[in-house]
N, C-alpha and C positions, 0 to 999 in steps of 0.2 A: 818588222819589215823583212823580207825575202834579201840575203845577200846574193842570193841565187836562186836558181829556179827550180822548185820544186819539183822532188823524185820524180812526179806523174808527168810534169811534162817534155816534148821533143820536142827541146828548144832550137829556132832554127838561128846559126849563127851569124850576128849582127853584122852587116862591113859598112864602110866609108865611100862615099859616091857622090863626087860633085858637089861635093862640100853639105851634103846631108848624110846623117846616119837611114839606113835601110835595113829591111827586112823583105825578104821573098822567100816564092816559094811556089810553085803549080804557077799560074795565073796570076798570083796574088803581089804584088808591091804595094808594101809599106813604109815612109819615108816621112823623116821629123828633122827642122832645120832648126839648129841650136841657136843662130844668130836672127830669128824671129820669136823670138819668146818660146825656145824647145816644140814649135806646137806641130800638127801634123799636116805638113803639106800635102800629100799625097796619098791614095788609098785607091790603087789601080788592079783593076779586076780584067786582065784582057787589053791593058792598056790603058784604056778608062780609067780616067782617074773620077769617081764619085765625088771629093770634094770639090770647090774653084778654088782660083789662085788669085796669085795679088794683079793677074792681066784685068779680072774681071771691077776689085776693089781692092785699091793698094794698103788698103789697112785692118779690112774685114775681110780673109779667106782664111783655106782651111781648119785645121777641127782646134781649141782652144781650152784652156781652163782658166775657170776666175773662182774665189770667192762669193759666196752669197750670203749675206741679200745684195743686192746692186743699189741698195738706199746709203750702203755704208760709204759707199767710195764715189754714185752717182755715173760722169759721162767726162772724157770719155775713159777706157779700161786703166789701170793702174799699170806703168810700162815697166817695172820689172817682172809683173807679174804674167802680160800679155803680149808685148812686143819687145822688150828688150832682150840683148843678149843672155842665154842661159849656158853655164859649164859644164861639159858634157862629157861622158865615160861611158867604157863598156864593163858591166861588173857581171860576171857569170852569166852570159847568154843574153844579159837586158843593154838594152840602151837605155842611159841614167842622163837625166836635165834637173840641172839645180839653178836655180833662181837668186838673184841678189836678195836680201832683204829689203822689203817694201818699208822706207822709214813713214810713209803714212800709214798703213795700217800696220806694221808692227808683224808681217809674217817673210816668211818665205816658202819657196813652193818645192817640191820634190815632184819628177816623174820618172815612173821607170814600167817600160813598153817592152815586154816578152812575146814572142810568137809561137805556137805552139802546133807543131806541122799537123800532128796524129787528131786534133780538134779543129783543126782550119781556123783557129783564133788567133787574135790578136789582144794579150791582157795591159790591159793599162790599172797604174797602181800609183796613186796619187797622196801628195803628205803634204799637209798645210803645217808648217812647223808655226810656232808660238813664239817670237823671239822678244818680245813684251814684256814688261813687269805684273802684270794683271790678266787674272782670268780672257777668253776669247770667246764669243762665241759667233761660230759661221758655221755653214754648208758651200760641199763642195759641189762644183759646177762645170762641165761639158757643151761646149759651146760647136758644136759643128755645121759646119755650112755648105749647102748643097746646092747645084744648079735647080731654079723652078722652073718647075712643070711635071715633077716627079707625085709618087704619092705615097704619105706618112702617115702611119698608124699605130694602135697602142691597144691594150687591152684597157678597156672603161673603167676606173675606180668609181672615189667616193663624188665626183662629180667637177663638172667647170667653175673658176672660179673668177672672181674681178679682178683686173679689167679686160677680160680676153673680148677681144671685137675682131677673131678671126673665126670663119664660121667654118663651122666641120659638121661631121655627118654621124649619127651612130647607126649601127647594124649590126646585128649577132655578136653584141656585148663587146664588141669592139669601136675605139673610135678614129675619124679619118679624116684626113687633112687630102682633099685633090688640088691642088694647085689650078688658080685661076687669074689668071690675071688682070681681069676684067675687073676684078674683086677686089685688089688691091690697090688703093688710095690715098693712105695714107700706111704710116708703121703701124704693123696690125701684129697682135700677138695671142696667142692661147695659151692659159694656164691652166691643168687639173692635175687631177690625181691618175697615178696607173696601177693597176692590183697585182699584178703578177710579176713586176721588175724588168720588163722589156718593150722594148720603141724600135720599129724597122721603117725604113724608107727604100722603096723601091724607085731607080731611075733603068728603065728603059726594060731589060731584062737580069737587072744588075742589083741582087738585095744587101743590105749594108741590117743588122740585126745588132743593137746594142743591149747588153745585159747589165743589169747592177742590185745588190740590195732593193728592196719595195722599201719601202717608207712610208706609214701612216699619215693623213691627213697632219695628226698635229706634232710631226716631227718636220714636218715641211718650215725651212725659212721665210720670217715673216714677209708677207706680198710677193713673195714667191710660189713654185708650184715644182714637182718633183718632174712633172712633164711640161716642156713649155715650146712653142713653134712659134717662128717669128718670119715673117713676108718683108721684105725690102720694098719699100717706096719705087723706090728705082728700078724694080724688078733684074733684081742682079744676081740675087741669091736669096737661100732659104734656111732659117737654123733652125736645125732638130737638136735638142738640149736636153738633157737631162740632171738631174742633182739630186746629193745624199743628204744623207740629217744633219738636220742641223742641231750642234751639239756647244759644248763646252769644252774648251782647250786650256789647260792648265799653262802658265808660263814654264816653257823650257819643254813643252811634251810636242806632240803632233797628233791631227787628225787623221785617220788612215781612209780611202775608200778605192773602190776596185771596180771597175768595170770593164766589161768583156765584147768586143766585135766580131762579126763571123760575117764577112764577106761570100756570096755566093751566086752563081750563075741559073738565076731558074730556070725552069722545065718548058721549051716555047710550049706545050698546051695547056700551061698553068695560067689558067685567066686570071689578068690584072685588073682591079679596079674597085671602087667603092663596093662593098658585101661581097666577094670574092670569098667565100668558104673554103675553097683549094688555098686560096692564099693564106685565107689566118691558120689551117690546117697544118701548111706546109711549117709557117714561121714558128710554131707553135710546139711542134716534130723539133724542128731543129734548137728550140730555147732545151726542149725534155733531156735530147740527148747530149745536149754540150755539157749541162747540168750529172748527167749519168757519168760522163767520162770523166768526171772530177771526184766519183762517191768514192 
């Protein structure tokens, strides 16, 4: 693990704000509250904040991390791990969240959030420590939550899987979540596979692009999916999710995994919407070259 941030990047310096740790920059606000389970309340493009808050649901808002599978621990989240207080530091440019140990499942969590001005990123770096007598095995999991009526999409892996009862669309090998509300009835969720390691969801003219490791079909945690989008009943909110392999964690080690946001303002004559070839173009340019700026 990084005690600091990496030669390549211009890391933008952390400050304290209203009792959240922050990161800015251009447009950009980024902002993690350590006394709701370190997670990410805010992700403001222009003001806009692409996540909701606890105004909308006082216990489901913005972006989160759990273990997986969700069979392990069931409903609802584990609170040291999701809403409890986490201790928090600034260690060489990162803002650092540490977690109690979870005496039911035996971990604790690590996160540590770099911003990186010269890439318009934002890197999250996530450690499921093992604090156990016996082997672990989990995947790590990204729970983020979005105002619906936006639209979410992925490059098409190895296919959809049970019990997804949210319907999407495929097109130019990509696949797409439009938000409907009509459509939504009950908890409805989607799980598959993604091929190339990246999930964007666009709200209004405001794209939110997350990166991480691809993961084959069967490194996916069991009844889980590496891609997974879930509709609120209550039409309150929308989680675009993503998760890593699920591995083996030795007692006293950690699982590492790392995923990458690039917040961005599109181009108003970039057509949005289902089959949008400009669009998977544009999100597709910017996975290439965030990828570039790290070789």
């Amino acid at each position: 693990m990084r005690d600091v941030p990496d030669a390549k990047l211009n890391p933008i310096a952390p400050r304290f704000q209203d009792g959240r740790h922050v990161l800015a920059w251009d447009e950009v606000s980024f902002e993690v509250d350590a006394r709701t389970g370190g997670r990410v309340t805010a992700l403001r493009l222009g003001g806009h904040n692409l996540l909701t808050g606890p105004e909308i649901d006082a216990g489901n808002f913005g972006s989160t991390f759990w273990t997986s599978p969700q069979s392990v621990w069931g409903w609802p989240p584990v609170p040291e791990i999701d809403h409890a207080e986490y201790r928090a530091a600034i260690e060489g440019g990162s803002i650092v969240m540490r977690s109690a140990p979870s005496a039911s499942l035996g971990v604790a969590i690590e996160k540590r959030f770099t911003a990186d001005r010269a890439r318009g990123a934002v890197l999250f770096e996530y450690r499921i420590h093992n604090h156990g007598a016996a082997p672990l095995q989990t995947a790590p999991w990204q729970i983020t939550r979005v105002a619906p009526g936006g639209l979410t999409f992925y490059p098409t892996g190895e296919g959809i899987f049970p019990p997804s009862n949210l319907i999407v669309s495929d097109a130019l090998g990509a696949t797409w979540y439009d938000y409907d509300r009509a459509a939504i009835t009950d908890h409805q969720k989607h799980f598959a596979d993604g091929r190339e390691g990246w999930l964007a969801h666009v709200d209004g003219d405001a794209l939110l692009v997350k990166t991480f490791p691809a993961v084959p079909r069967v490194g996916h945690a069991p009844g889980e999916a590496q891609i997974e989008i879930y509709a609120s009943p209550a039409h309150t909110y929308v989680e675009v999710e993503a998760q890593g392999a699920y591995e083996t964690v030795a007692p006293g080690q950690a699982l590492t995994w790392e995923v990458v946001w690039l917040a961005r303002r599109l181009p108003p004559e970039l057509r949005v919407g289902v089959g949008s070839a400009a669009l998977l173009a544009y999100v597709r340019a910017l996975v290439a070259a965030d990828a570039a700026a790290v070789r």
